[in-house]
PDB file of N, CA, C and O in Angstrom:
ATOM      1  N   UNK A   1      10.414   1.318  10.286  1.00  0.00           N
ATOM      2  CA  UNK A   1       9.698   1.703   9.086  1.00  0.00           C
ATOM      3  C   UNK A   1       8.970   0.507   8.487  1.00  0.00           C
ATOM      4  O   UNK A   1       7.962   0.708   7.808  1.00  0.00           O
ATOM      5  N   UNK A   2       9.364  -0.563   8.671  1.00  0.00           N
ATOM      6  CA  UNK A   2       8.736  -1.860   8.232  1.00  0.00           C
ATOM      7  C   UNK A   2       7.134  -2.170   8.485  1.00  0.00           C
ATOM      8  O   UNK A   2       6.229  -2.656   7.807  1.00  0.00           O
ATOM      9  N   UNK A   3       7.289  -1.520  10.100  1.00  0.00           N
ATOM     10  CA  UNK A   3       5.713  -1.703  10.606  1.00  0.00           C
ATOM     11  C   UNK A   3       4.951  -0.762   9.630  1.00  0.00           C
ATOM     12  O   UNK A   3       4.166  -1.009   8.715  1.00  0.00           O
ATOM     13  N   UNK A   4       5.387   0.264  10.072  1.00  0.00           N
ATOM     14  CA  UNK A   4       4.828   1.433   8.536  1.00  0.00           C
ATOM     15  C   UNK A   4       4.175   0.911   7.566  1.00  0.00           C
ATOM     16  O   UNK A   4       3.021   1.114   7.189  1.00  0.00           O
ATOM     17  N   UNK A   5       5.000   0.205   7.168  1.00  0.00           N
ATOM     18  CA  UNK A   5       4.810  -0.399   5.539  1.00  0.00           C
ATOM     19  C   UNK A   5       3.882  -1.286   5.570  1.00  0.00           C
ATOM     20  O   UNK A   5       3.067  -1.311   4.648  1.00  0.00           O
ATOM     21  N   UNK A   6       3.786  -2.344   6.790  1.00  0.00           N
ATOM     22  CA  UNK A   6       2.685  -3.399   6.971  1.00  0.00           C
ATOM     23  C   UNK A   6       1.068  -2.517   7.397  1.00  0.00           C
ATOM     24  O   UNK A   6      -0.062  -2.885   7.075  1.00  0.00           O
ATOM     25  N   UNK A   7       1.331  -1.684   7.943  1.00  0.00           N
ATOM     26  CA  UNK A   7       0.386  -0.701   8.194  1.00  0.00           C
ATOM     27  C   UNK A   7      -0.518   0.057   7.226  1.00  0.00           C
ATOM     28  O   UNK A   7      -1.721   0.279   7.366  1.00  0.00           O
ATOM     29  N   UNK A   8       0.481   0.503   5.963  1.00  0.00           N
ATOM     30  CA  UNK A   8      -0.494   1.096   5.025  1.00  0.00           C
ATOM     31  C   UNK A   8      -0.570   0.165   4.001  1.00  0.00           C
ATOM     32  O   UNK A   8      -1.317   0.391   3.049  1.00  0.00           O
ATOM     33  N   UNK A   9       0.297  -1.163   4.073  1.00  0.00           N
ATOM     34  CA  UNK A   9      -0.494  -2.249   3.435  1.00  0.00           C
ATOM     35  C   UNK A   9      -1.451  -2.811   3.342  1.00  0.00           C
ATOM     36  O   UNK A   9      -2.021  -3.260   2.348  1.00  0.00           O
ATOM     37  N   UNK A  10      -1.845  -2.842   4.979  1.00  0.00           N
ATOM     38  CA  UNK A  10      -3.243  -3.453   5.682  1.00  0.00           C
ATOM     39  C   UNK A  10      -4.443  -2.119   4.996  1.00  0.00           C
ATOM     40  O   UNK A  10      -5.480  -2.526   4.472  1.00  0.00           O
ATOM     41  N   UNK A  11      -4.228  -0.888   5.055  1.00  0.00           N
ATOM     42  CA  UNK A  11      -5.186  -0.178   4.906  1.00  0.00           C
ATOM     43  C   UNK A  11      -5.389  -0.030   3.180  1.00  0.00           C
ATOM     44  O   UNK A  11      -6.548  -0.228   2.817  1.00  0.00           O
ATOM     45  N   UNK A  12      -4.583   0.233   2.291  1.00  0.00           N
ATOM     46  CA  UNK A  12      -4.496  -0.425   1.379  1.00  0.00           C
ATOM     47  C   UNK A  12      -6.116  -1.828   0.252  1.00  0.00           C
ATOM     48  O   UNK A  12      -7.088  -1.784  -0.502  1.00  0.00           O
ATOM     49  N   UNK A  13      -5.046  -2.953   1.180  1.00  0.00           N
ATOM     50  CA  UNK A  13      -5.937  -3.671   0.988  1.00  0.00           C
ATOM     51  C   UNK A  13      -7.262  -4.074   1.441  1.00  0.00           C
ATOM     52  O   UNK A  13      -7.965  -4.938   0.916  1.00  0.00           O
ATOM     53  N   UNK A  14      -7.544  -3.353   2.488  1.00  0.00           N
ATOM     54  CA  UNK A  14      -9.040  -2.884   3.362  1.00  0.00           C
ATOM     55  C   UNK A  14      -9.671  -1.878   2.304  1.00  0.00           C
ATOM     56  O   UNK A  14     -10.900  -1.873   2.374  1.00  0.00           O
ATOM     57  N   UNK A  15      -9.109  -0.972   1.281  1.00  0.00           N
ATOM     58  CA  UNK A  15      -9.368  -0.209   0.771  1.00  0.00           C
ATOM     59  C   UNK A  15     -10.149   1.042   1.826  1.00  0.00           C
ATOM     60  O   UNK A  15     -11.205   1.626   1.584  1.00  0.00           O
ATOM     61  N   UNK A  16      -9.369   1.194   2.883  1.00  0.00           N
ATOM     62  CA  UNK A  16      -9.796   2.196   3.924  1.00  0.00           C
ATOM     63  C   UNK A  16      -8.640   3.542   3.333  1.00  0.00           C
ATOM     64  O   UNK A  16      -7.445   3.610   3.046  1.00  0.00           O
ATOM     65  N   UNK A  17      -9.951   4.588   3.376  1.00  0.00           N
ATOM     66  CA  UNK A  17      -9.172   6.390   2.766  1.00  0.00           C
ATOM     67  C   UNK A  17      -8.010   6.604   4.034  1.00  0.00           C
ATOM     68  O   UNK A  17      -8.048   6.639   5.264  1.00  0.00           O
ATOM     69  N   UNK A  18      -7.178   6.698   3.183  1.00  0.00           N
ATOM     70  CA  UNK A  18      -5.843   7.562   4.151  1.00  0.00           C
ATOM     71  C   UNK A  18      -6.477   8.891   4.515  1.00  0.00           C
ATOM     72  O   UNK A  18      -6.357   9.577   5.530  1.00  0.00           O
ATOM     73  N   UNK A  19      -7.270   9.086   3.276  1.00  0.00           N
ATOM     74  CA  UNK A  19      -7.184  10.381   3.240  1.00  0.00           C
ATOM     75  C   UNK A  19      -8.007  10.969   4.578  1.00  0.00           C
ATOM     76  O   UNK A  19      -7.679  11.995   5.173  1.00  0.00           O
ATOM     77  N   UNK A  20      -9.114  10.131   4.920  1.00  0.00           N
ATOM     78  CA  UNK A  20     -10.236  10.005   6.123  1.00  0.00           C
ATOM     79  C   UNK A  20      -9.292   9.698   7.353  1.00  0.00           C
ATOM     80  O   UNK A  20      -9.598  10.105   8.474  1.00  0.00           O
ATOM     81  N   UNK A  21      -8.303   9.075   7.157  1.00  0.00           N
ATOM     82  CA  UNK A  21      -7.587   8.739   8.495  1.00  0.00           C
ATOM     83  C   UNK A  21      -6.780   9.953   9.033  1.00  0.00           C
ATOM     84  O   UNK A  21      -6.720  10.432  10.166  1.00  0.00           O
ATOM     85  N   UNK A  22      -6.334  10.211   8.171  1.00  0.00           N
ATOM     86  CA  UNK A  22      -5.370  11.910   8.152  1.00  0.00           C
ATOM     87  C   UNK A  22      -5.786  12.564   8.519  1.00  0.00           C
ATOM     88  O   UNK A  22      -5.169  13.153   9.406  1.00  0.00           O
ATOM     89  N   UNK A  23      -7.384  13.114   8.124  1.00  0.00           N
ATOM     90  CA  UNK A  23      -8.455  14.106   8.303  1.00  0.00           C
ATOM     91  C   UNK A  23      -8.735  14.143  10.045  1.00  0.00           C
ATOM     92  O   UNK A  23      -8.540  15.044  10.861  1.00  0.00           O
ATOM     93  N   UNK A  24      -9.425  12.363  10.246  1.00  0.00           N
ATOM     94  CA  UNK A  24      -9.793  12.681  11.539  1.00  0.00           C
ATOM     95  C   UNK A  24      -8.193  12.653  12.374  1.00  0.00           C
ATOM     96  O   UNK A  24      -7.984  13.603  13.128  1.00  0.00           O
ATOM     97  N   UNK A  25      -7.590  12.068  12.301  1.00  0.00           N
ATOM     98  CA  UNK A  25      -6.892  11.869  13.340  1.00  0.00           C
ATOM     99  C   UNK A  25      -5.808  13.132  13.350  1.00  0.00           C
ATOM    100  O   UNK A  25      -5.008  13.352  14.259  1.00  0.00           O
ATOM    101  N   UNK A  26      -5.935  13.762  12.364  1.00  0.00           N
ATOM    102  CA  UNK A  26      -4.965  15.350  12.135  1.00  0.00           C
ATOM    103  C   UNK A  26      -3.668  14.801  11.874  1.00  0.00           C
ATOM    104  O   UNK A  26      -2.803  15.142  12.680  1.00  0.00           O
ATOM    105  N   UNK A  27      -3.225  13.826  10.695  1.00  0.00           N
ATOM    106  CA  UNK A  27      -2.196  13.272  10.477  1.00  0.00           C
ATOM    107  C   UNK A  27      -1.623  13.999   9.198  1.00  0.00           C
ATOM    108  O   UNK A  27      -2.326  14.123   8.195  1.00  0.00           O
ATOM    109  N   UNK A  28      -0.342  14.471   9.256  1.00  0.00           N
ATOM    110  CA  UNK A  28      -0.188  14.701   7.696  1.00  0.00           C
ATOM    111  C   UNK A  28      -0.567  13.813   7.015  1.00  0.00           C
ATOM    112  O   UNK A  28      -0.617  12.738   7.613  1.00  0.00           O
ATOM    113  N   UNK A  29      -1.015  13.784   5.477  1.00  0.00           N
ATOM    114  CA  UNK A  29      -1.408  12.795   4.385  1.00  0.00           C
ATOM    115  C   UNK A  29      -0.111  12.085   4.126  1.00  0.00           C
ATOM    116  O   UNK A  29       0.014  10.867   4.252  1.00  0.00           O
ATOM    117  N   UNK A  30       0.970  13.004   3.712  1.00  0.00           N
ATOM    118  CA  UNK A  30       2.180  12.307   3.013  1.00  0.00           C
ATOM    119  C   UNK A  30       3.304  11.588   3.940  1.00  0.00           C
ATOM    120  O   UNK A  30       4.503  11.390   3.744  1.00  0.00           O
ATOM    121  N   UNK A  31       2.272  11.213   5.248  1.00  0.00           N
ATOM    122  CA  UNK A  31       3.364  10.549   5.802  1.00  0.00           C
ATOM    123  C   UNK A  31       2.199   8.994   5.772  1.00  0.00           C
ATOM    124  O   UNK A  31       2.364   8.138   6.642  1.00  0.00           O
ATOM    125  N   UNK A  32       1.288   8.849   4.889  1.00  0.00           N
ATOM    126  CA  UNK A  32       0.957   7.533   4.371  1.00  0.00           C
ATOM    127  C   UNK A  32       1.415   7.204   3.216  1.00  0.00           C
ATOM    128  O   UNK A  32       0.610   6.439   2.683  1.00  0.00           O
ATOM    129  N   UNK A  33       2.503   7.445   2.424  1.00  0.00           N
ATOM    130  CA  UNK A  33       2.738   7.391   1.281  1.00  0.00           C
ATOM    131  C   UNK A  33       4.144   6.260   1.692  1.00  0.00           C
ATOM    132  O   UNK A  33       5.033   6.343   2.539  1.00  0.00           O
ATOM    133  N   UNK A  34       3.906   5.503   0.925  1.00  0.00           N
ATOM    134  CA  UNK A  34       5.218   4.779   0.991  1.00  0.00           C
ATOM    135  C   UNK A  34       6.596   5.424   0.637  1.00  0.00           C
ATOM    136  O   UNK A  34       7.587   4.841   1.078  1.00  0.00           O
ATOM    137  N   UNK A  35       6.774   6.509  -0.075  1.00  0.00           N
ATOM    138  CA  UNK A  35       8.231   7.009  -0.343  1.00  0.00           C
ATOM    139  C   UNK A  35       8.377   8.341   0.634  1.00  0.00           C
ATOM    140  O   UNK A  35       8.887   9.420   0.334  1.00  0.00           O
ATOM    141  N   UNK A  36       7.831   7.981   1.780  1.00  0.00           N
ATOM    142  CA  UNK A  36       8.123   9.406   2.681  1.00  0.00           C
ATOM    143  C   UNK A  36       9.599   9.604   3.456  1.00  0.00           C
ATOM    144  O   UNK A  36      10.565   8.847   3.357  1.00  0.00           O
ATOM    145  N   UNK A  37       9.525  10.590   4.098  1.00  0.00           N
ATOM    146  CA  UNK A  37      10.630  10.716   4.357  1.00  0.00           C
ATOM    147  C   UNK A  37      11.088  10.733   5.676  1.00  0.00           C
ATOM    148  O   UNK A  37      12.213  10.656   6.170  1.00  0.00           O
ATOM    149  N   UNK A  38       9.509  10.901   6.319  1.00  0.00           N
ATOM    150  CA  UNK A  38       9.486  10.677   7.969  1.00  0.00           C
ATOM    151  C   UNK A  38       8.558   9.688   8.205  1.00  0.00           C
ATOM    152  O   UNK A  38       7.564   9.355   7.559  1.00  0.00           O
ATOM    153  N   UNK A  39       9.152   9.164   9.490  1.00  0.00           N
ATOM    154  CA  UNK A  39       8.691   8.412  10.232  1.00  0.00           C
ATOM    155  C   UNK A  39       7.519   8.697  10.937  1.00  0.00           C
ATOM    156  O   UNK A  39       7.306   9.875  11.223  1.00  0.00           O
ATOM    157  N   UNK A  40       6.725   7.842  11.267  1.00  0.00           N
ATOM    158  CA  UNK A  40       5.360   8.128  12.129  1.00  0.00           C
ATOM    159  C   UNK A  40       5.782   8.369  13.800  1.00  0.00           C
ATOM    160  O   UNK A  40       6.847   8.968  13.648  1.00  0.00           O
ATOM    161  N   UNK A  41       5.687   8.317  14.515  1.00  0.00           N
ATOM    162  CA  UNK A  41       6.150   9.285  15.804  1.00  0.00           C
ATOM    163  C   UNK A  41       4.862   8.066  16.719  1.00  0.00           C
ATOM    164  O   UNK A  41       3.689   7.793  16.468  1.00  0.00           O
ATOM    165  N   UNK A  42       5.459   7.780  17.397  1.00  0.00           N
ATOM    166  CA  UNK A  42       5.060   6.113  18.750  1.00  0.00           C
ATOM    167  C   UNK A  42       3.394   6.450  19.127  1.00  0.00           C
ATOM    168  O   UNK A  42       2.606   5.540  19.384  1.00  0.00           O
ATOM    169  N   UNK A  43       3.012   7.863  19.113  1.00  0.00           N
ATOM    170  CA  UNK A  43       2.116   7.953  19.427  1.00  0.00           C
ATOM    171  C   UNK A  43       0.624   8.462  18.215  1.00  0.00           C
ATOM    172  O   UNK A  43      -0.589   8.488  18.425  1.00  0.00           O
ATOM    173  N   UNK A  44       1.604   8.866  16.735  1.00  0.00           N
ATOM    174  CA  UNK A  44       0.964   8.462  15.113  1.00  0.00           C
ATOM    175  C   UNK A  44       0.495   6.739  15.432  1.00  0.00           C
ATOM    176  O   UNK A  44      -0.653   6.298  15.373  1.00  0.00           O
ATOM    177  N   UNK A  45       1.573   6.076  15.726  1.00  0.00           N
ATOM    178  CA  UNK A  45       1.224   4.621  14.813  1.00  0.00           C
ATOM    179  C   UNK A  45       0.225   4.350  15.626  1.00  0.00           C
ATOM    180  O   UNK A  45      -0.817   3.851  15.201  1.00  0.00           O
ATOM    181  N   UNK A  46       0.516   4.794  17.528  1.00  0.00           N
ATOM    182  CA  UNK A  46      -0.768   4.222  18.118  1.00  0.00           C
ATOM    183  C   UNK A  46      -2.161   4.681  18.009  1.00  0.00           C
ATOM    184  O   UNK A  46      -3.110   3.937  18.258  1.00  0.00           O
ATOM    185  N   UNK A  47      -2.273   5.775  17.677  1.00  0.00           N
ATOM    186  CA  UNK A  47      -3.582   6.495  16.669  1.00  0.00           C
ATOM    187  C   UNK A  47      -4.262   5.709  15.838  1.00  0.00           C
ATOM    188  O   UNK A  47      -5.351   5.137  15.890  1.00  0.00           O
ATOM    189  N   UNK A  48      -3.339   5.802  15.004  1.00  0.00           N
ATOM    190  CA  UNK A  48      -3.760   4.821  13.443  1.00  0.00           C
ATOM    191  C   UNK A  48      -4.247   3.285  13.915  1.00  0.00           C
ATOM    192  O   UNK A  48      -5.211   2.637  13.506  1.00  0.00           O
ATOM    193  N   UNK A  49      -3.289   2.950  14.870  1.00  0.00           N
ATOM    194  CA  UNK A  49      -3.686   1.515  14.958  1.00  0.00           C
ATOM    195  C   UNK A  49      -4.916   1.410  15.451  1.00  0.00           C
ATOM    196  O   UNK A  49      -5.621   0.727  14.709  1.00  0.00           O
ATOM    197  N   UNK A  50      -5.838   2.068  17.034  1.00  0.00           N
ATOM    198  CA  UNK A  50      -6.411   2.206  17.392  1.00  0.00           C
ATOM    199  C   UNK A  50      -7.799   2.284  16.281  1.00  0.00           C
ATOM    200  O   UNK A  50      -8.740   1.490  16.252  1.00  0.00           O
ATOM    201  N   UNK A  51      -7.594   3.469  15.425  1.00  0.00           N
ATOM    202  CA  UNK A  51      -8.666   3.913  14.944  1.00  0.00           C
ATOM    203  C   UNK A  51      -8.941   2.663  13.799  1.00  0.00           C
ATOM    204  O   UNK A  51     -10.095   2.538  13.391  1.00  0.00           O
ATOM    205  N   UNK A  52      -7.831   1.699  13.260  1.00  0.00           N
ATOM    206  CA  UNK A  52      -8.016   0.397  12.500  1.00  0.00           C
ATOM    207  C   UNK A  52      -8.604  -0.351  13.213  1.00  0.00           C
ATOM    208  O   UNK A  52      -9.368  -1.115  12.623  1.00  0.00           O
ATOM    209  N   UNK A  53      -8.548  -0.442  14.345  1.00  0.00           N
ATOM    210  CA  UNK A  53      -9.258  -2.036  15.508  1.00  0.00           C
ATOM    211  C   UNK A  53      -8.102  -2.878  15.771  1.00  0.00           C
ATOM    212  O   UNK A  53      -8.182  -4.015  16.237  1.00  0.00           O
ATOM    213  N   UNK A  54      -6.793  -2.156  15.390  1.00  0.00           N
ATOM    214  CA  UNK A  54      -5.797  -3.475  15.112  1.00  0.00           C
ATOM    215  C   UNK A  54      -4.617  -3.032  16.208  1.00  0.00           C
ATOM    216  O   UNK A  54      -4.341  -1.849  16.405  1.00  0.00           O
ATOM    217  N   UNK A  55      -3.973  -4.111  16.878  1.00  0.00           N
ATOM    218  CA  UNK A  55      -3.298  -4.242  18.190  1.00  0.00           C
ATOM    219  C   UNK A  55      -1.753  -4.115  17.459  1.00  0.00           C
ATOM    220  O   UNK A  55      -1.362  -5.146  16.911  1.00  0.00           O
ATOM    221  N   UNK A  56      -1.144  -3.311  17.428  1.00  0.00           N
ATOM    222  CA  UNK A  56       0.215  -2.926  16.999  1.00  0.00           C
ATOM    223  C   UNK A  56       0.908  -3.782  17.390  1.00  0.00           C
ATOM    224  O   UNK A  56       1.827  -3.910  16.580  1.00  0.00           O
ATOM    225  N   UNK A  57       1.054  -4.853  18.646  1.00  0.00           N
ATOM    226  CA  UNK A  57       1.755  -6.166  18.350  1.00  0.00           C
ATOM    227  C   UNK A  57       1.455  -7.340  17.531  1.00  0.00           C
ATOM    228  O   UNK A  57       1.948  -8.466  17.597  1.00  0.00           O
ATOM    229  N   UNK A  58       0.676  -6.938  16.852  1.00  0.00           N
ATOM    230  CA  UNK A  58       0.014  -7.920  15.957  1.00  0.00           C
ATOM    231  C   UNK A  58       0.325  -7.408  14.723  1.00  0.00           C
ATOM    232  O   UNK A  58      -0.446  -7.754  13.829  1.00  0.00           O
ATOM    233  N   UNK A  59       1.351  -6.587  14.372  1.00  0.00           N
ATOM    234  CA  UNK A  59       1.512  -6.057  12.924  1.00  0.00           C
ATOM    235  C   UNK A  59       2.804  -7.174  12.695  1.00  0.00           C
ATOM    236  O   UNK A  59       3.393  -7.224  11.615  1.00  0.00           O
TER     237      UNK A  59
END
């Protein structure tokens, strides 16, 4: 969950829309929310990361 957290930190401070990321990539919204309750699923984070430009060993 940590990566999570560095994840919608980065987007966050990019000021990049969750809400646009959710949309295209067909992500629930409320699993960008920091008080969620599920986890992103190996092939969510590699989505997200992809569609950021950013190499998930580099979080």
């Amino acid at each position: 969950m940590e990566i999570e957290k560095r994840i919608i930190k980065y987007i966050e401070v990019n000021s990049i829309s969750k809400n646009v990321i959710a949309e295209v990539l067909n992500i629930d919204i409320e699993k960008f929310s920091m008080e969620r309750e599920r986890s992103w699923s190996a092939e969510e984070m590699l989505q997200i990361c992809a569609y950021l430009g950013i190499a998930p060993e580099k979080i």
